[in-house]
BAGU-737644 format. One record per atom (N, C-alpha, C, O): residue number from 1; residue in one letter; atom name; x, y, z. Coordinates in pm, 1 decimal. Layout:
# BAGU-737644
(NUM a CA (X Y Z))
...
//
This chain:
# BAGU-737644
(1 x N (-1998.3 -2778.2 1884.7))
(1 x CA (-1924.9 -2666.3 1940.6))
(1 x C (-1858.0 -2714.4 2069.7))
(1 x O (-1920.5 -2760.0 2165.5))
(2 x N (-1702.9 -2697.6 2062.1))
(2 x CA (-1692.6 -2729.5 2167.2))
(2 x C (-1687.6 -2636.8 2338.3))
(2 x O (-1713.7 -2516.5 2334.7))
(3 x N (-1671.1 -2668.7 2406.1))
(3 x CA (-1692.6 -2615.6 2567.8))
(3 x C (-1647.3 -2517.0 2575.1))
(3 x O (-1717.5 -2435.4 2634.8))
(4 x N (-1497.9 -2460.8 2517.8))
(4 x CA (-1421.7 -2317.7 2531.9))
(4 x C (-1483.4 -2230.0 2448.2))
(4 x O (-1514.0 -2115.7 2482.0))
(5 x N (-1506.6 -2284.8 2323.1))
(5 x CA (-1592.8 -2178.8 2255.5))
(5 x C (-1734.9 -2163.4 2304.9))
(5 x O (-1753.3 -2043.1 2286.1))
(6 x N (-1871.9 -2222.4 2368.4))
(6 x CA (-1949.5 -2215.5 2419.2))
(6 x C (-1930.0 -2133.5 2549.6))
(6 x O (-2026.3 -2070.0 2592.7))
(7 x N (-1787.2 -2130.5 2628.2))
(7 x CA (-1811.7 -2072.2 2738.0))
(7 x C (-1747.2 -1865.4 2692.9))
(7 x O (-1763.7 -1753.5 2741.4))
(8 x N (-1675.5 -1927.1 2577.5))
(8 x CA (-1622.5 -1769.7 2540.3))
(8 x C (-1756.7 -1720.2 2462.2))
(8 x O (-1796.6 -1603.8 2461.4))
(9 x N (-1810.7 -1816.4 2405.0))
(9 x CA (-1959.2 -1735.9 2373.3))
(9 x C (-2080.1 -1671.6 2450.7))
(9 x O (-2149.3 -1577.6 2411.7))
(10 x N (-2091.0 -1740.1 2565.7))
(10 x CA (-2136.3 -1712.7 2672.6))
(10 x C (-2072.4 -1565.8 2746.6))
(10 x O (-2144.0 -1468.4 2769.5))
(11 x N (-1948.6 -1570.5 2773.1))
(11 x CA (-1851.2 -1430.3 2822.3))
(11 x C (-1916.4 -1309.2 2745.8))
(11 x O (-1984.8 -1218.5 2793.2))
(12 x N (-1871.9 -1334.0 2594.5))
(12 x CA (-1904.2 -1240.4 2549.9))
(12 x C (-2026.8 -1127.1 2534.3))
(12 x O (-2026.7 -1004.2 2527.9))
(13 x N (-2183.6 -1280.7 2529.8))
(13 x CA (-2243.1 -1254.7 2557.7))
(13 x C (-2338.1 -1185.7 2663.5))
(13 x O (-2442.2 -1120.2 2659.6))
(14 x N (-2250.4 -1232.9 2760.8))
(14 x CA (-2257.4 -1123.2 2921.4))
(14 x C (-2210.5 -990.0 2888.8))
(14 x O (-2265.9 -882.9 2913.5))
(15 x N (-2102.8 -1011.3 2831.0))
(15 x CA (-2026.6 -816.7 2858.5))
(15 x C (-2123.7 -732.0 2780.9))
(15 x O (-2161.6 -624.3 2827.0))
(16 x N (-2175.9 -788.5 2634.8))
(16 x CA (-2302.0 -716.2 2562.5))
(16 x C (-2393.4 -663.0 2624.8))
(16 x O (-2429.6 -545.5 2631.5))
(17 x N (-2454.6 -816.0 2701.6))
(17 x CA (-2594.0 -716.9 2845.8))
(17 x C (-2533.4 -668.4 2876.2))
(17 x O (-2569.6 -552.9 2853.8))
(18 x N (-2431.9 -667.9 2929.3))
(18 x CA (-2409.4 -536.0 3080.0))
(18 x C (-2380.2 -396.6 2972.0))
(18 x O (-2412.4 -279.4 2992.0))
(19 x N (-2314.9 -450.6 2864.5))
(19 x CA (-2321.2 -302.0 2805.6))
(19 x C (-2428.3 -204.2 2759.6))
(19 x O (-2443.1 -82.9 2774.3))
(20 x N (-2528.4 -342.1 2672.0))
(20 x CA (-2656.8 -309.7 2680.6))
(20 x C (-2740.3 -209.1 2789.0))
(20 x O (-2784.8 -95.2 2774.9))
(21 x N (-2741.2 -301.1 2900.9))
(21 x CA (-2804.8 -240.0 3029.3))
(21 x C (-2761.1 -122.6 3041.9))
(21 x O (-2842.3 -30.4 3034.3))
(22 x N (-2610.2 -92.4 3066.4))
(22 x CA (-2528.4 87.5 3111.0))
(22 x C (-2558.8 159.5 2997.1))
(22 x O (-2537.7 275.8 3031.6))
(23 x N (-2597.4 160.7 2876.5))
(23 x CA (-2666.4 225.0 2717.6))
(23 x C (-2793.4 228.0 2786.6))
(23 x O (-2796.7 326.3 2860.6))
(24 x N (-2914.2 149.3 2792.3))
(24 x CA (-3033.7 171.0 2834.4))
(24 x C (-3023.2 313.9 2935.5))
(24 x O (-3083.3 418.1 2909.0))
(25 x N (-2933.7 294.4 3056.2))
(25 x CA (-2928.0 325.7 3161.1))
(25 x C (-2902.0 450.0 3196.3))
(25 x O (-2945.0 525.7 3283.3))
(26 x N (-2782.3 460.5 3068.3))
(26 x CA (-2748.2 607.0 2995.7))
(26 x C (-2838.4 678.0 2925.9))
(26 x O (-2858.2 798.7 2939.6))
(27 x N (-2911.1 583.0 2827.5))
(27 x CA (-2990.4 700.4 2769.8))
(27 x C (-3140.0 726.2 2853.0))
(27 x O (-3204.8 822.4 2811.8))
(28 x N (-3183.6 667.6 2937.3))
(28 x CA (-3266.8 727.3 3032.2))
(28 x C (-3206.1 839.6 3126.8))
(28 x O (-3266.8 946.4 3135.0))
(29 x N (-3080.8 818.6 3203.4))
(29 x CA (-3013.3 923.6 3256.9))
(29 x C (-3009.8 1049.5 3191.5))
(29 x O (-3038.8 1147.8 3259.6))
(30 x N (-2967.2 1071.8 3021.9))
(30 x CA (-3003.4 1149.5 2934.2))
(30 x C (-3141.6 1231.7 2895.1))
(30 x O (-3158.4 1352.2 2876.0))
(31 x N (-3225.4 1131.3 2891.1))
(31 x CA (-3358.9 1171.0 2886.5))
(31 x C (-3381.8 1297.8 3005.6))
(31 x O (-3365.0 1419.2 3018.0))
(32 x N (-3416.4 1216.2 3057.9))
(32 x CA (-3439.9 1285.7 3177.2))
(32 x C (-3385.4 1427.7 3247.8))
(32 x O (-3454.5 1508.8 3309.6))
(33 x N (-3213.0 1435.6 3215.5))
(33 x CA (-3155.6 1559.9 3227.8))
(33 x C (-3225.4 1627.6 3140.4))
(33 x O (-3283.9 1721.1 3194.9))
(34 x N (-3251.9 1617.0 2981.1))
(34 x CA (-3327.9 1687.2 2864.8))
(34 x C (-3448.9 1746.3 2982.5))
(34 x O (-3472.4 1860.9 3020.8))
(35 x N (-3511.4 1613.7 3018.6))
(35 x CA (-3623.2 1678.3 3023.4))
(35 x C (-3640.5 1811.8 3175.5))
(35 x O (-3743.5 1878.9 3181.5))
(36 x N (-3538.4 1828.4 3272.4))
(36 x CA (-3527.5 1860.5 3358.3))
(36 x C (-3462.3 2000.2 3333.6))
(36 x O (-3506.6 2092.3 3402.3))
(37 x N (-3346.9 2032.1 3230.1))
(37 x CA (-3278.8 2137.0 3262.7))
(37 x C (-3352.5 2232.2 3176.5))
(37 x O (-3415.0 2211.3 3072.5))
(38 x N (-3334.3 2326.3 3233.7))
(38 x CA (-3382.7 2477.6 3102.7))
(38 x C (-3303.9 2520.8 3019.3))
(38 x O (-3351.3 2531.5 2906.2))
(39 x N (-3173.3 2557.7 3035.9))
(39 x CA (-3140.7 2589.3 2922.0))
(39 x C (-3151.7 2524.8 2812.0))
(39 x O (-3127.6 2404.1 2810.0))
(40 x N (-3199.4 2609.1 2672.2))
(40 x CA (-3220.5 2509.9 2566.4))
(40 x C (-3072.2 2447.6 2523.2))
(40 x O (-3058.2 2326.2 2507.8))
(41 x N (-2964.1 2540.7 2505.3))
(41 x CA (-2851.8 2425.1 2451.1))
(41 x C (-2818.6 2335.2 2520.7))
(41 x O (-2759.2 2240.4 2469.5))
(42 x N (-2847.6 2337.3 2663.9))
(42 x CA (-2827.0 2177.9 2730.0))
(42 x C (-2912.3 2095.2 2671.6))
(42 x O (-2875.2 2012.5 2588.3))
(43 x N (-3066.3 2112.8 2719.2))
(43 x CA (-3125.3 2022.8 2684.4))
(43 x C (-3120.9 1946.7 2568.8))
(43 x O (-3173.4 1835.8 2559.3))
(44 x N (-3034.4 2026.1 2443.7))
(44 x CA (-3047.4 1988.2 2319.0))
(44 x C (-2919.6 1871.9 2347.3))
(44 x O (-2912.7 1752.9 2316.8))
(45 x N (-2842.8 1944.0 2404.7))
(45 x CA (-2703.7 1835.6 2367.1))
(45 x C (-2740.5 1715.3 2473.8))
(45 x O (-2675.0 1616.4 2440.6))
(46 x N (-2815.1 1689.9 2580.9))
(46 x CA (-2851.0 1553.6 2639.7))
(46 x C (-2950.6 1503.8 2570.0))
(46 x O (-2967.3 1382.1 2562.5))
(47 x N (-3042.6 1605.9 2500.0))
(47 x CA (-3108.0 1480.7 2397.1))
(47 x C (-3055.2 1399.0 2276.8))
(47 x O (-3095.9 1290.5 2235.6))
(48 x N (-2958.4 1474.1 2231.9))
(48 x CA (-2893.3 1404.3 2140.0))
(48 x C (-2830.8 1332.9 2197.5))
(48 x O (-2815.9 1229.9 2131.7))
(49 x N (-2754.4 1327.5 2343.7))
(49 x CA (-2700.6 1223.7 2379.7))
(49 x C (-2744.1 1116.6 2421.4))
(49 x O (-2673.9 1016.8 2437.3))
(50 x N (-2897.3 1125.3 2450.5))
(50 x CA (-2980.5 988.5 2501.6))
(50 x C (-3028.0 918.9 2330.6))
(50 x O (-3025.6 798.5 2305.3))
(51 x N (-3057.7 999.0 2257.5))
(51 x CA (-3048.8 904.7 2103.2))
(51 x C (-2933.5 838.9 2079.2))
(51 x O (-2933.2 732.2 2017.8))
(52 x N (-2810.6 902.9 2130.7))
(52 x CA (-2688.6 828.5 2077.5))
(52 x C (-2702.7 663.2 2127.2))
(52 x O (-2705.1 553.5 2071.5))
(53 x N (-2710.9 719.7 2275.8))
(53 x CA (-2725.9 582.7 2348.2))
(53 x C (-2842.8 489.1 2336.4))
(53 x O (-2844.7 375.1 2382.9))
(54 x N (-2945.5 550.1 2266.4))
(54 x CA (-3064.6 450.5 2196.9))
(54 x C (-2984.5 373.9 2060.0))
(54 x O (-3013.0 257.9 2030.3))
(55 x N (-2899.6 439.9 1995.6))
(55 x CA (-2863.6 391.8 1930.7))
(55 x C (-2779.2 262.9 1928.2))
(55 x O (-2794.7 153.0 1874.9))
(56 x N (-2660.2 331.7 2025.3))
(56 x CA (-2601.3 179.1 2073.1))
(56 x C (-2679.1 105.1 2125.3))
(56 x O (-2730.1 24.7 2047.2))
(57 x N (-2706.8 99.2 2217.0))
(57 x CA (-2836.4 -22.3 2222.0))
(57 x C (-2881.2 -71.9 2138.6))
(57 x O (-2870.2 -194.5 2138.9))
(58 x N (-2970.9 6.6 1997.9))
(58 x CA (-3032.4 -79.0 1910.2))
(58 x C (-2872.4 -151.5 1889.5))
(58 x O (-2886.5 -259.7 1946.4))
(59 x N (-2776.6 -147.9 1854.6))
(59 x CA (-2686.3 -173.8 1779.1))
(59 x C (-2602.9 -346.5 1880.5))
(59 x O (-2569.7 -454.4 1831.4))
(60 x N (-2596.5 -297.1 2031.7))
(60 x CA (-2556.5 -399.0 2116.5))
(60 x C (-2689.5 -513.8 2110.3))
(60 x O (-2668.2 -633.3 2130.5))
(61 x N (-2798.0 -471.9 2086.5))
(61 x CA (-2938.0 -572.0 2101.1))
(61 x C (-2908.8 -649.7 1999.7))
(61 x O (-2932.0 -769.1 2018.7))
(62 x N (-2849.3 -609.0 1860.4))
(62 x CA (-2860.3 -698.8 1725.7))
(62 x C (-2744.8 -770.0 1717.8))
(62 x O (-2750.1 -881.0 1664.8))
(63 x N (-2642.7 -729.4 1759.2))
(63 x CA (-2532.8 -860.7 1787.5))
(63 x C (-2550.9 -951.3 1903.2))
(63 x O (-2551.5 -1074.3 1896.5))
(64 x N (-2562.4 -895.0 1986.7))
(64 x CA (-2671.0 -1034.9 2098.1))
(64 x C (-2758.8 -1105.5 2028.2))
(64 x O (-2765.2 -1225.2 2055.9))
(65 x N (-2817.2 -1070.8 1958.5))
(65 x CA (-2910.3 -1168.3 1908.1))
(65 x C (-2855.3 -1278.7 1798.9))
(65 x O (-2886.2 -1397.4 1788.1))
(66 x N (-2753.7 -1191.1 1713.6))
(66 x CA (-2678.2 -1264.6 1597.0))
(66 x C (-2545.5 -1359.4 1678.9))
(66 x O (-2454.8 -1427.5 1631.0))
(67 x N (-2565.3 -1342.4 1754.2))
(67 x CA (-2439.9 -1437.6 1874.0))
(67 x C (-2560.6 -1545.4 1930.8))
(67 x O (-2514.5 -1635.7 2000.7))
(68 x N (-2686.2 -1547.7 1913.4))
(68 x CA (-2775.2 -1667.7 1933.7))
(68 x C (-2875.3 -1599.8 2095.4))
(68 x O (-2986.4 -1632.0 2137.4))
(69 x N (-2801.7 -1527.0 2133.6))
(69 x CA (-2807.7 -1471.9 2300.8))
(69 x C (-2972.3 -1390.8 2269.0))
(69 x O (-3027.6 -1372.9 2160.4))
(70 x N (-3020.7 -1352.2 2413.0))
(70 x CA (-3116.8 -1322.3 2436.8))
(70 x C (-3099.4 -1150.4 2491.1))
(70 x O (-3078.8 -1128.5 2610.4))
(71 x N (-3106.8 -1070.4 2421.2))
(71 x CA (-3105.5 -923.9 2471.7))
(71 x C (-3167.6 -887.5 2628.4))
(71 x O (-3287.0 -866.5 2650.2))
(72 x N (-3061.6 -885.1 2729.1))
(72 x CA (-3118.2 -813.9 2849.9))
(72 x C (-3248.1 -735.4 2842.3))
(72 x O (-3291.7 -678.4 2942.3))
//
């Protein structure tokens, strides 16, 4: 492999963590509103929104890994 592709593999692999990380980051931010507000249709629509963002995550974790990279 040569150096440009190792270092664009590397790039890419950064922007994943960091996206990774702001998904984690999000769906705890999510959580947490769930678990804080009273009204039930809020709480419902930030819990579904902290699964969403569990989701991307699972989803950013498995191409990091299939790119060789190590999941943040």
């Amino acid at each position: 492999m040569n150096t440009n592709v190792k270092e664009t593999r590397g790039e890419i692999l950064d922007a994943l963590n960091q996206l990774l990380q702001r998904n984690r980051e999000a769906e705890r931010g999510y959580n947490e509103a769930a678990e804080n507000v009273k009204d039930a249709e809020l709480k419902s629509l930030f819990g579904a929104q902290s699964r969403q963002r569990a989701e991307f995550a699972q989803e950013l974790d498995r191409e990091v890994r299939t790119l060789g990279g190590d999941p943040e």
